[in-house]
C-alpha positions in Angstrom: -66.1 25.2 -74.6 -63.1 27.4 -74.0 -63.1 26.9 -70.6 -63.1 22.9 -71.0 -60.1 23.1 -73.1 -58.5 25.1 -70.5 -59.3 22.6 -67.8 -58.6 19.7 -69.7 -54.6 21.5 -70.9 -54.3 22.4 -67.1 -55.2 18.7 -65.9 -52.8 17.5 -68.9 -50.0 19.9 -67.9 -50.3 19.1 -63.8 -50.3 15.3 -65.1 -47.3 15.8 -67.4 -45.6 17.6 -64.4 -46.1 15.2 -62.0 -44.8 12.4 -64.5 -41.7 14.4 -64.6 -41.4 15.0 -61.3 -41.9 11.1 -60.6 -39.4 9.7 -63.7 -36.4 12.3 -62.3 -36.9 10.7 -58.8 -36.7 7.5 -60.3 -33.6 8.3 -62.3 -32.0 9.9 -59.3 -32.4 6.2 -57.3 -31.5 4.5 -59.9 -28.0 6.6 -60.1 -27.9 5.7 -56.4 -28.7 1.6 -57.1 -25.9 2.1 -59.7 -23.3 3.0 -56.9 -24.9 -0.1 -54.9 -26.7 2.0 -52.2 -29.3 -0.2 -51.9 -30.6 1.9 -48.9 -33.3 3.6 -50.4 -36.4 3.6 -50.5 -39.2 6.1 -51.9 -42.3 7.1 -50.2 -45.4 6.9 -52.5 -48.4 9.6 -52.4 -51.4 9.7 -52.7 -52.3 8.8 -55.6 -53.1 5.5 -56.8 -50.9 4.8 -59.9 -47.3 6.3 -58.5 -48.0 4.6 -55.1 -48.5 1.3 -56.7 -45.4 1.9 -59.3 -43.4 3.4 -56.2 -44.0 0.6 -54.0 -43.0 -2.1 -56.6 -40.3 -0.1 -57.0 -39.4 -0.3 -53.2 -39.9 -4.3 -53.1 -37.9 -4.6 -56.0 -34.7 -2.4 -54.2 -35.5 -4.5 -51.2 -34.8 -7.8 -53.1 -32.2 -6.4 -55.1 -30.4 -5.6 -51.9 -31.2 -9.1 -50.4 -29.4 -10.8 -53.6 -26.8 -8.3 -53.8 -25.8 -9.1 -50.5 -26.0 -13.0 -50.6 -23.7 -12.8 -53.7 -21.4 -10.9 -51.6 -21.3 -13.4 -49.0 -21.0 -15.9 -51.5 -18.0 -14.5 -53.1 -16.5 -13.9 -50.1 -16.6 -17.6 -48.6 -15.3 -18.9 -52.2 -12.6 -16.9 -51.8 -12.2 -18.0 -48.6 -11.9 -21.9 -49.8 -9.7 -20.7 -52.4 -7.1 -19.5 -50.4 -7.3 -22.2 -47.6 -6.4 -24.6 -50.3 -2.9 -26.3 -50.1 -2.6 -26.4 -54.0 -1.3 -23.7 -55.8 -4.0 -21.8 -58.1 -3.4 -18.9 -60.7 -5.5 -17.8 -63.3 -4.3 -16.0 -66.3 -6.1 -14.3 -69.1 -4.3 -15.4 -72.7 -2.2 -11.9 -73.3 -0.2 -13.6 -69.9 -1.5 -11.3 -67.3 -2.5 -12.8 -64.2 -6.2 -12.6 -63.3 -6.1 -14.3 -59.8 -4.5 -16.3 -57.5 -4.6 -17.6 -54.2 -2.2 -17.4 -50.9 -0.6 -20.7 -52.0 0.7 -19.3 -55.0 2.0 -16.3 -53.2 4.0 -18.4 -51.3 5.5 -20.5 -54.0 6.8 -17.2 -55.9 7.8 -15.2 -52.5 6.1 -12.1 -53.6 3.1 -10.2 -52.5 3.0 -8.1 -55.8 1.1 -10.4 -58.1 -2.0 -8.1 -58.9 -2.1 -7.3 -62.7 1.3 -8.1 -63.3 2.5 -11.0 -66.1 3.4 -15.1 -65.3 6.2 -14.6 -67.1 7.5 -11.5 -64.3 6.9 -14.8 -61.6 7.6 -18.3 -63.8 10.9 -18.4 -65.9 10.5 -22.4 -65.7 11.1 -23.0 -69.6 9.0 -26.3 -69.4 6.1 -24.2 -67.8 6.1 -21.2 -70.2 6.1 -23.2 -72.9 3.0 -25.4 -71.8 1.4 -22.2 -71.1 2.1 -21.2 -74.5 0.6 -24.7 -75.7 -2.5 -24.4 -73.9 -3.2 -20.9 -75.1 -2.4 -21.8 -78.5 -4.4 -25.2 -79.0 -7.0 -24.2 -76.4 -6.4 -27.4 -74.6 -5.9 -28.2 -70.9 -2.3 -30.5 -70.2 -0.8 -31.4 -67.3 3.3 -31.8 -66.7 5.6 -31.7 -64.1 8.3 -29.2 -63.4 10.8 -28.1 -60.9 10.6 -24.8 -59.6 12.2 -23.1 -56.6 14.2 -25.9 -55.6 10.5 -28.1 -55.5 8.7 -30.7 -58.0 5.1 -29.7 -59.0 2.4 -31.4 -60.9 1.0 -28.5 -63.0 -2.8 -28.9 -64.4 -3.1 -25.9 -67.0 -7.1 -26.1 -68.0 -8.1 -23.8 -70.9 -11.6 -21.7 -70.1 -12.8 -21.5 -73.8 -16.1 -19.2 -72.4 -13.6 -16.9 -70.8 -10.4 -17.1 -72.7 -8.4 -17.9 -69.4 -6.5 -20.3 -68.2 -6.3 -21.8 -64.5 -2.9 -23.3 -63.8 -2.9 -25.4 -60.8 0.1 -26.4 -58.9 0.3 -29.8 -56.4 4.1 -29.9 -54.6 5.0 -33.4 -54.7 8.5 -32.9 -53.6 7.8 -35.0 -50.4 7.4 -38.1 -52.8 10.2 -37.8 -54.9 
């Protein structure tokens, strides 16, 4: 009987051992997945259960990795669109500070420094800050037209209630003035 227990503690302890073994491997790709190196992958042994829960772990890396990398591509041709746009795009949070933009806007404002600064550092249109302020406040879109930097612009301002931003478009219609 003594002997039993000791064979059955030994098989628990070389099962609790290998468990451990298996969940700090895990932990140590999933670190890796974390820091989007989806290059992995884990070869299972021989045995039948951490084979079968290493291979689904494999397959799911593999499609992890295949989404990842669509969404990159993705994001990368929207951005793409974005900037080939003629209009004028910027998109501010509602504290003021800007969020994005595209090339068209860079142009409009001369200045290649944009990147978490404020509208206000760019816009000193009165008309414009305060429909800005407007839209934040009411959480309503609005549309005017100003003149800025010697040009006339259609301005759309939409409010994004889900993200508390704001997208402020702007159309040059100097030519039809």
């Amino acid at each position: 009987l003594l002997s039993l227990l000791i064979i059955i503690l030994t098989a628990s302890l070389i099962f609790i051992i290998k468990l451990y073994k298996l969940i700090d491997l895990l932990l140590k790709k999933f670190r890796q997945i974390s820091e989007h190196n989806f290059d992995i992958q884990i070869f299972p042994q021989n045995d039948f259960m951490t084979k079968e829960i290493l291979q689904i772990f494999n397959n799911n890396v593999a499609q992890l990795k295949d989404i990842y990398t669509e969404l990159i591509i993705k994001k990368e041709e929207l951005f793409s669109v974005i900037n080939s746009i003629r209009e004028s795009l910027l998109v501010i949070d509602i504290n003021g500070k800007i969020i994005f933009y595209n090339n068209s806007f860079k142009d409009i404002i001369k200045s290649n420094e944009i990147q978490n600064r404020y509208y206000w550092d760019f816009i000193r249109e009165n008309k414009l800050l305060t429909s800005i302020k407007e839209v934040i406040r009411n959480k309503q879109h609005l549309r005017t037209e100003i003149e800025f930097n010697n040009n006339v612009y259609i301005v759309g301002l939409v409010y994004l209630k889900e993200r508390d931003e704001v997208i402020i478009i702007f159309n040059n219609i100097t030519k039809y003035k």
